[in-house]
DSSP file (Angstrom, degrees, kcal/mol; ACC not computed):
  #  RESIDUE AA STRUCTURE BP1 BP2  ACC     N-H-->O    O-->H-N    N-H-->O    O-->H-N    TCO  KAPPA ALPHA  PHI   PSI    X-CA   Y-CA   Z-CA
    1    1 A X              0   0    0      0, 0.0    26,-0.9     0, 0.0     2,-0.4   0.000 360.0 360.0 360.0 130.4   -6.8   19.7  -14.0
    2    2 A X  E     -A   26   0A   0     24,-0.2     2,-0.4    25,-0.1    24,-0.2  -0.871 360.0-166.2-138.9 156.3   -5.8   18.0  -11.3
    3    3 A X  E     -A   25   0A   0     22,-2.9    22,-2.2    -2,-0.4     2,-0.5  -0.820   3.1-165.5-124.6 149.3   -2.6   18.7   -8.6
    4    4 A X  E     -A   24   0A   0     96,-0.6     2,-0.6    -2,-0.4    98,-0.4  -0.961   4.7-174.4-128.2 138.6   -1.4   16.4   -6.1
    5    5 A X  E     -A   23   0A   0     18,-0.7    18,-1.5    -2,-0.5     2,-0.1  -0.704   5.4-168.3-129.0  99.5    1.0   17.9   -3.2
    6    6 A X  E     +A   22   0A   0     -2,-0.6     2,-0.3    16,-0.3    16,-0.2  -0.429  13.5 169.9 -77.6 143.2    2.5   15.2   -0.8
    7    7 A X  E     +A   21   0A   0     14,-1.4    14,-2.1    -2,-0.1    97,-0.1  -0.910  42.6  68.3-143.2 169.5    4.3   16.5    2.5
    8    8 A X        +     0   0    0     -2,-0.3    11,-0.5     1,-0.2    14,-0.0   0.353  58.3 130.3 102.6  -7.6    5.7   15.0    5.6
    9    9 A X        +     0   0    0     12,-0.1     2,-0.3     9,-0.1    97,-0.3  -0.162  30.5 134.1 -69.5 179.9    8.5   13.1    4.2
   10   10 A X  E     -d  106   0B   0     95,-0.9    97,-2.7    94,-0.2     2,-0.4  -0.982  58.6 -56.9 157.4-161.1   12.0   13.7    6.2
   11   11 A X  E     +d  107   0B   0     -2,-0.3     2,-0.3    95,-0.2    97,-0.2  -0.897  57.4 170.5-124.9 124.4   15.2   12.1    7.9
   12   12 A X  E     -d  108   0B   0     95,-3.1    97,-2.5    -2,-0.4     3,-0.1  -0.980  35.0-119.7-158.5 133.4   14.2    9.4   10.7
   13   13 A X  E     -d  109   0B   0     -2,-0.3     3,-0.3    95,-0.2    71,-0.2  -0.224  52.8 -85.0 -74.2 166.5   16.3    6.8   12.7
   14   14 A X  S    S+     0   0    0     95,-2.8     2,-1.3     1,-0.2    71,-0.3  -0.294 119.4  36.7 -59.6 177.6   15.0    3.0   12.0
   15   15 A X  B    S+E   84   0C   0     69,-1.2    69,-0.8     1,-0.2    68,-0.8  -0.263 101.2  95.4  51.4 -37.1   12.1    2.2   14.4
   16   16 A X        -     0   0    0     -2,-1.3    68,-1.5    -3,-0.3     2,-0.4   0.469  62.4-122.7 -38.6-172.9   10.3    5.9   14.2
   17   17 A X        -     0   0    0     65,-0.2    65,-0.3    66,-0.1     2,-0.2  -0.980  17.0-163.2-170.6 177.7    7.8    7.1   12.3
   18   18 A X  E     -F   81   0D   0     63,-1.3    63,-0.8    -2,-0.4     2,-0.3  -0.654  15.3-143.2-148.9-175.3    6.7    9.7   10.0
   19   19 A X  E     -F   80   0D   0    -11,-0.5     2,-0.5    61,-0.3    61,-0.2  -0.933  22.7-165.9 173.8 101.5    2.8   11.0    8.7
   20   20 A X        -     0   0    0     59,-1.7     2,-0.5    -2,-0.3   -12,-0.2  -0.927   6.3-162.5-114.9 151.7    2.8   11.9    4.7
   21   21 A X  E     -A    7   0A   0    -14,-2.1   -14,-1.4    -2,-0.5     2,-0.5  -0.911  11.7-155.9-131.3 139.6    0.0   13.8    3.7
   22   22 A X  E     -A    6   0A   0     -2,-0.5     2,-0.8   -16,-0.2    55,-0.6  -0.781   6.0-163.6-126.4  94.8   -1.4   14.4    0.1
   23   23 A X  E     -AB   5  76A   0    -18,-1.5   -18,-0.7    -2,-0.5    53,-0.2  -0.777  13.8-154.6-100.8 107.4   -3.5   17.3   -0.7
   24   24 A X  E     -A    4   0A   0     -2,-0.8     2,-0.3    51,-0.5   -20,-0.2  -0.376  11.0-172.8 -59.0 138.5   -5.6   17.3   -4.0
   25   25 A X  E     +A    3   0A   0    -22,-2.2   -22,-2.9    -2,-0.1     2,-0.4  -0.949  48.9  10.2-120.0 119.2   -7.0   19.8   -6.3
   26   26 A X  E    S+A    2   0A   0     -2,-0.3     2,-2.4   -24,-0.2   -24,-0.2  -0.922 112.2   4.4 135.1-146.6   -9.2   19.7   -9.0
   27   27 A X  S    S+     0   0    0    -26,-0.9     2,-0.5    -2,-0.4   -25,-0.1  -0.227  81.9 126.0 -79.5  66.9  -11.2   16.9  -10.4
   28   28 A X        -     0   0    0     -2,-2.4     2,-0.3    -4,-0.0    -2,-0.2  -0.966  43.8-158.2-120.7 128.6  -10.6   14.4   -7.8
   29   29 A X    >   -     0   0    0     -2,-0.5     3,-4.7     1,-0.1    24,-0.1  -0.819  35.2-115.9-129.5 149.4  -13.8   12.9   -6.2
   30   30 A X  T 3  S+     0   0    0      1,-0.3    -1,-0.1    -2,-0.3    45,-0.0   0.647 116.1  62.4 -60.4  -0.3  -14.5   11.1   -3.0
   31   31 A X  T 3  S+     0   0    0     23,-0.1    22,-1.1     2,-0.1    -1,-0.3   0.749  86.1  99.0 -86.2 -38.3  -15.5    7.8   -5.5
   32   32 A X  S <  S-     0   0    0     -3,-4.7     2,-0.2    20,-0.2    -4,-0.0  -0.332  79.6-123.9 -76.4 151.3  -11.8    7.7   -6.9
   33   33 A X        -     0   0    0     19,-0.2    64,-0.6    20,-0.1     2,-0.4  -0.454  27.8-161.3 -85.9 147.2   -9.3    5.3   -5.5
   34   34 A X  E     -GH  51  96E   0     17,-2.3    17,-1.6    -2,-0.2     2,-0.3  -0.929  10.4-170.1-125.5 157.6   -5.8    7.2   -4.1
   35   35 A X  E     -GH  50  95E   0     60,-2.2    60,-2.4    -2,-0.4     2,-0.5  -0.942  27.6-134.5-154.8 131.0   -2.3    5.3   -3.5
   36   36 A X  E     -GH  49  94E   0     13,-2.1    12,-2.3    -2,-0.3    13,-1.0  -0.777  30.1-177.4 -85.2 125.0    1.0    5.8   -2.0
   37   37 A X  E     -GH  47  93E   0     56,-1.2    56,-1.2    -2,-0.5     2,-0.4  -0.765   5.9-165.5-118.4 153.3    4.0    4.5   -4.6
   38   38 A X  E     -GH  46  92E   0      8,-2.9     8,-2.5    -2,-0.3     2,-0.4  -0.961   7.0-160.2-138.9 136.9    7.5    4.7   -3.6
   39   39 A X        -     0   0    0     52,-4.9     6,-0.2    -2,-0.4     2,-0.1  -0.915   7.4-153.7-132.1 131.4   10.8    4.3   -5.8
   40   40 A X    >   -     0   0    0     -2,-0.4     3,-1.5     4,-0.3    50,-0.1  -0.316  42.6 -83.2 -19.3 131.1   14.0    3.5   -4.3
   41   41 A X  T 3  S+     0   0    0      1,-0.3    -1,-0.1    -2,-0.1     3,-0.1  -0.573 122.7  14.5 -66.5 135.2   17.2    4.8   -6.3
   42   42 A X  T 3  S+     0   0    0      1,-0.3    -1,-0.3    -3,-0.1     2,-0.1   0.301 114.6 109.5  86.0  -6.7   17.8    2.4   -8.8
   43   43 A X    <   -     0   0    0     -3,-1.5    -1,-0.3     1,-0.1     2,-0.2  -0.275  69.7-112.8 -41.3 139.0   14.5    1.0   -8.3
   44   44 A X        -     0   0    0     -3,-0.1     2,-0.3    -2,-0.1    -4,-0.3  -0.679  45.4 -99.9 -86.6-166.9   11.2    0.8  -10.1
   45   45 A X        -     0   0    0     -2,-0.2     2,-0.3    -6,-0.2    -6,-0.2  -0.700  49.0-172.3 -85.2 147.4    8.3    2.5   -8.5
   46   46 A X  E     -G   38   0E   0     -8,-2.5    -8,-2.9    -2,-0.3     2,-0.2  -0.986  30.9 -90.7-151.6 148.2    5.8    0.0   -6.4
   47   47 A X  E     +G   37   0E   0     -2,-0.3   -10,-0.2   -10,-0.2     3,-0.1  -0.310  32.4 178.6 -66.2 122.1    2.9    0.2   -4.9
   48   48 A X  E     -     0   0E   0    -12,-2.3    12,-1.3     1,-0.2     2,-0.2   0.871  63.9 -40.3-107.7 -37.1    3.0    1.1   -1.4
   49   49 A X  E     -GI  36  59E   0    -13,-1.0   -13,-2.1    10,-0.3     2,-0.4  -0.713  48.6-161.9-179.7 141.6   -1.0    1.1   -0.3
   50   50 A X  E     -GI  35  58E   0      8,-2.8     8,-0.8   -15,-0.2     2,-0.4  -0.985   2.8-162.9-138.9 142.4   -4.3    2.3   -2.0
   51   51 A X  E     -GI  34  57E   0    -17,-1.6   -17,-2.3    -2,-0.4     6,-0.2  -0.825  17.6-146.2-130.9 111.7   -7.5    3.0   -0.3
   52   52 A X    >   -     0   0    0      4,-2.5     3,-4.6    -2,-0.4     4,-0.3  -0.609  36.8 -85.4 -91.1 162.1  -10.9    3.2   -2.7
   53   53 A X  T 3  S+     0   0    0    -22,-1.1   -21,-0.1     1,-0.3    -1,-0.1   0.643 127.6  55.3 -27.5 -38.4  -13.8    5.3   -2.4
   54   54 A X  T 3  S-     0   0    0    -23,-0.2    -1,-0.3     2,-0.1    -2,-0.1   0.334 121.6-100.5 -76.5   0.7  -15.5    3.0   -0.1
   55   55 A X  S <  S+     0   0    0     -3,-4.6     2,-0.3     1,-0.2    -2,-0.1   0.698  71.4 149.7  79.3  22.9  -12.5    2.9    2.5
   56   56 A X        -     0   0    0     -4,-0.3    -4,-2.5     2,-0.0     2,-0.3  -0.725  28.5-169.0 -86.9 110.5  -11.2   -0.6    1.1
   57   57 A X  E     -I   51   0E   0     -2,-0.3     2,-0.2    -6,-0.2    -6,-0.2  -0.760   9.7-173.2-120.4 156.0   -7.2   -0.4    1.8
   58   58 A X  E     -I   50   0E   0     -8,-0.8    -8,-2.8    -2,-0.3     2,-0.2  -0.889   4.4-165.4-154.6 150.2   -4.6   -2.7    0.4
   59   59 A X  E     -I   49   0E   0     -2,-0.2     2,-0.4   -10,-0.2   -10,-0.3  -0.407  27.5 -98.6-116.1 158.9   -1.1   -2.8    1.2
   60   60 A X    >>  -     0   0    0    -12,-1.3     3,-2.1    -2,-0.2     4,-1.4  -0.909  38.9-116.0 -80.5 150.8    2.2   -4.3    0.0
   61   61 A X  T 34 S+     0   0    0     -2,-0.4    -1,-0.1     1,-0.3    -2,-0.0   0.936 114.2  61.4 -57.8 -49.4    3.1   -7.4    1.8
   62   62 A X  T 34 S+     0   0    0      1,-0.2    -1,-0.3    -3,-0.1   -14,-0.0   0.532 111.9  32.7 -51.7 -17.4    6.4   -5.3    3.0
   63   63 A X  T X4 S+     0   0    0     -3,-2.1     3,-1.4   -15,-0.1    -1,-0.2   0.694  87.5 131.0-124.0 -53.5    4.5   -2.3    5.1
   64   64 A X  T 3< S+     0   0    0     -4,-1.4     4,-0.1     1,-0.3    -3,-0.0   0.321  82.1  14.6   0.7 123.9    1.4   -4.6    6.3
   65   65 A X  T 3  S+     0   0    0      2,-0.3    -1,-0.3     1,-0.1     3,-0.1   0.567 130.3  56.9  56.5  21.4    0.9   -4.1    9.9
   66   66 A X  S <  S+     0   0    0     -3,-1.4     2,-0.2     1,-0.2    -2,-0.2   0.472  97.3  53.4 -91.8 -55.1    3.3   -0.7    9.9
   67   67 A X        -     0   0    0     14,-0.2     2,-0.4    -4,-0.2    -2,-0.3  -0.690  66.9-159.9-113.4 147.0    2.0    1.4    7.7
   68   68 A X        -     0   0    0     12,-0.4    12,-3.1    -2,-0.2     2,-0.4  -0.990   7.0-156.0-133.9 160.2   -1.8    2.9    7.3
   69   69 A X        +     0   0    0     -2,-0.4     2,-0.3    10,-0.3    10,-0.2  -0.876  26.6 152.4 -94.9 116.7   -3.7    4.5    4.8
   70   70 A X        -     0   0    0      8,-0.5     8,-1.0    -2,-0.4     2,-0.2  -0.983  19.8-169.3-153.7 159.1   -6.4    6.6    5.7
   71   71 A X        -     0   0    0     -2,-0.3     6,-0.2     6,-0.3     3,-0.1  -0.874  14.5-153.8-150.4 144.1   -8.2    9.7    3.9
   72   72 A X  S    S-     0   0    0      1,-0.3     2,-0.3    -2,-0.2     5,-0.1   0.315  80.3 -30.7-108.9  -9.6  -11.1   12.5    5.6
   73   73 A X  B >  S-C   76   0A   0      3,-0.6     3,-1.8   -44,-0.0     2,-0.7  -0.847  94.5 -49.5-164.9-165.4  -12.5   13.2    2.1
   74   74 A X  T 3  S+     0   0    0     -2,-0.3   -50,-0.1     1,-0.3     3,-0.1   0.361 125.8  43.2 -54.6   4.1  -11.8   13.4   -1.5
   75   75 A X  T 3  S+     0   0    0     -2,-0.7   -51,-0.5     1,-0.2     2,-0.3   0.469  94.6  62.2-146.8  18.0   -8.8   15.5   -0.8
   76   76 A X  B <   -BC  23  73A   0     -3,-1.8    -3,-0.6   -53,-0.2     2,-0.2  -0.972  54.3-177.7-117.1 128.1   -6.8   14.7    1.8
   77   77 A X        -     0   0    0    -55,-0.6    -6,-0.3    -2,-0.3   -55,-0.2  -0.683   6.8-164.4-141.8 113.4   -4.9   11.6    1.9
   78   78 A X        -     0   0    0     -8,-1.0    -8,-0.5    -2,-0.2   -57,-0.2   0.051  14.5-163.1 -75.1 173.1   -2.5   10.1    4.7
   79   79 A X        -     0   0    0    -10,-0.2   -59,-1.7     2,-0.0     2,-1.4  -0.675   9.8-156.9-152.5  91.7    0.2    7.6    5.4
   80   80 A X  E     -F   19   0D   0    -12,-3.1     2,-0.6   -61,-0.2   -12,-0.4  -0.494   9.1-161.1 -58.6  82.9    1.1    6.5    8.9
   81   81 A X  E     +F   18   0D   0     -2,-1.4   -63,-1.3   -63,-0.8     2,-0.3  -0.654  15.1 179.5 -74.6 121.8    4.5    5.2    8.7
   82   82 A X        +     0   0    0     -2,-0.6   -65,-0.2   -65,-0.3   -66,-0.2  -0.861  64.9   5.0-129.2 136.1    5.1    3.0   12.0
   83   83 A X  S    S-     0   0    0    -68,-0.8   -67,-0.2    -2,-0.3   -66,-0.1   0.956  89.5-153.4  52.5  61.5    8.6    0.8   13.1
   84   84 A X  B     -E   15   0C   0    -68,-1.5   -69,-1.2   -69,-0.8     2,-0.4  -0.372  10.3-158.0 -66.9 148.6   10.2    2.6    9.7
   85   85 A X    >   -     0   0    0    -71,-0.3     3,-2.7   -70,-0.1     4,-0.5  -0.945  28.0-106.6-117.1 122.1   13.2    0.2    8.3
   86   86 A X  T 3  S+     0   0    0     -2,-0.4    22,-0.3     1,-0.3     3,-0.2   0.600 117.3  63.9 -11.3 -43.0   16.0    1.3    6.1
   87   87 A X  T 3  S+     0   0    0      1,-0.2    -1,-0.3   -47,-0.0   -47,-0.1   0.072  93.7  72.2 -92.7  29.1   14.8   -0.3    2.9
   88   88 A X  S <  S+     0   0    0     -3,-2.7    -2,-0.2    20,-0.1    -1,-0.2   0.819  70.4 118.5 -49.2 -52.4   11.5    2.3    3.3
   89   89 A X        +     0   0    0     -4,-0.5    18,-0.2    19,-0.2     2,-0.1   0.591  41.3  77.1 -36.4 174.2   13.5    4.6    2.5
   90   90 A X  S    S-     0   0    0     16,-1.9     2,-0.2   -50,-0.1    15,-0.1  -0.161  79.2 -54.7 153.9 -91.5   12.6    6.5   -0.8
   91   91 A X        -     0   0    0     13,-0.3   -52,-4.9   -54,-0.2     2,-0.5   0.015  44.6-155.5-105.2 150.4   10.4    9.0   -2.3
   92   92 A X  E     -H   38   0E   0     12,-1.3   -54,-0.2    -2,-0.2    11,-0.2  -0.858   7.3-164.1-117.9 119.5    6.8    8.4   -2.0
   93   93 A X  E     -H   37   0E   0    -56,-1.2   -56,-1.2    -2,-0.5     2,-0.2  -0.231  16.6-131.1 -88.2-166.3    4.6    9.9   -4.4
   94   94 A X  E     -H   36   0E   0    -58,-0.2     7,-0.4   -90,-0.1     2,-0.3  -0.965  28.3-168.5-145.5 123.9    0.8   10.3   -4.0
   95   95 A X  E     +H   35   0E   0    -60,-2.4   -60,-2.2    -2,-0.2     2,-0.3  -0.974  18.7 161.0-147.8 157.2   -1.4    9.0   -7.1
   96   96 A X  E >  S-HJ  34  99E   0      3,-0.7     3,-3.7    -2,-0.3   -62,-0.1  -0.991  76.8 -13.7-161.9 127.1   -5.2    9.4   -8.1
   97   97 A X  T 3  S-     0   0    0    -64,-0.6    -1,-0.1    -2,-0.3     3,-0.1   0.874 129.4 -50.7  50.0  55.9   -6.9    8.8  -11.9
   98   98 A X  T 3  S+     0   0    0      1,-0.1    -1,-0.3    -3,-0.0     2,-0.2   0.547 111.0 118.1  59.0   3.5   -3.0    8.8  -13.5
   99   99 A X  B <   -J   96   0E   0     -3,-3.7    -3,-0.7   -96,-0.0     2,-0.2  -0.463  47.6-161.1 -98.4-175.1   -1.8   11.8  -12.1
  100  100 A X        -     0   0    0     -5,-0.2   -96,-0.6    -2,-0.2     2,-0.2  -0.861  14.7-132.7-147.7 168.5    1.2   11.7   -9.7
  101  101 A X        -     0   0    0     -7,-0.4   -96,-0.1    -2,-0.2    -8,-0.1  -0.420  45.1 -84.9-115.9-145.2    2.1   14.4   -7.2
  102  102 A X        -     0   0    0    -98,-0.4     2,-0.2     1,-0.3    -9,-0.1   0.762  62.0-114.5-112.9  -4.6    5.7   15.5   -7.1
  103  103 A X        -     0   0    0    -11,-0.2    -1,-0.3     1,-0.1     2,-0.2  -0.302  25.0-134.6 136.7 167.6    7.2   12.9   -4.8
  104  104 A X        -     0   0    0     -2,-0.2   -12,-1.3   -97,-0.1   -13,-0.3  -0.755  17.4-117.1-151.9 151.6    8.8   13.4   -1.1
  105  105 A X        +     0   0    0     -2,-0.2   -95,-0.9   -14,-0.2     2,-0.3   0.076  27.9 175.7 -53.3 140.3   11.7   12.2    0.3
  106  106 A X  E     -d   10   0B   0    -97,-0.3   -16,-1.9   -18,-0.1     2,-0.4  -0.860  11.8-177.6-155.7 115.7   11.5    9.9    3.3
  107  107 A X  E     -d   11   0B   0    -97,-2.7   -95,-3.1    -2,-0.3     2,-1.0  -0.939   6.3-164.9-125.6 124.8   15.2    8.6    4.3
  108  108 A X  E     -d   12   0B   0     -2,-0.4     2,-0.4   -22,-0.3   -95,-0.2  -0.869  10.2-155.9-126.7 136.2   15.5    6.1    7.3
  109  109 A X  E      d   13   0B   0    -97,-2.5   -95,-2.8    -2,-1.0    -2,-0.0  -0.728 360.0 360.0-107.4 125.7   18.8    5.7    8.5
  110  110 A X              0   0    0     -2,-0.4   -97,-0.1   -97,-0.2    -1,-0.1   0.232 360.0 360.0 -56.7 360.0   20.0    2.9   10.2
């Protein structure tokens, strides 16, 4: 079984920034790739950046050079949210092997 529990989301003017954090349990192992998705309302959910075992990150063109990706082992995984924009807003889950965590909110207000 495995649980994923994202924190750190919250209410932030545009330019700020915010640090979500994703804490794993179970069978998740420092070889698996992790990713932060985000869905808009009304949205679908999209890929926001995923980091593989080896410490290989990719981005979406839209957060590049704002946002980083980082994780300190197989069970912790960040997000550095940098110069945040109004269309960030969202919830941003946390995802590893097909599981999802349970999302949190991150609203930036203009």
């Amino acid at each position: 079984q495995v649980q994923l529990v994202e924190s750190g989301g919250g209410l932030v003017q545009a330019g700020g920034s915010l640090r979500l954090s994703c804490a794993a349990s179970g069978a998740i192992f420092s070889f698996n790739t992790m990713g932060w998705y985000r869905q808009a309302p009304g949205k679908q959910r999209e890929l926001v950046a995923e980091i593989t075992g080896g410490g290989s990150a990719n981005y979406a063109d839209s957060v590049k050079g704002r946002f980083t990706i980082s994780r300190n082992n197989a069970k912790m995984l960040y997000l550095q949210m940098n110069s945040l924009k109004p269309e960030d807003t969202g919830v941003y889950y946390c995802h590893s092997r097909g599981f999802w965590g349970q999302g949190t909110q991150v609203t930036v207000s203009s």
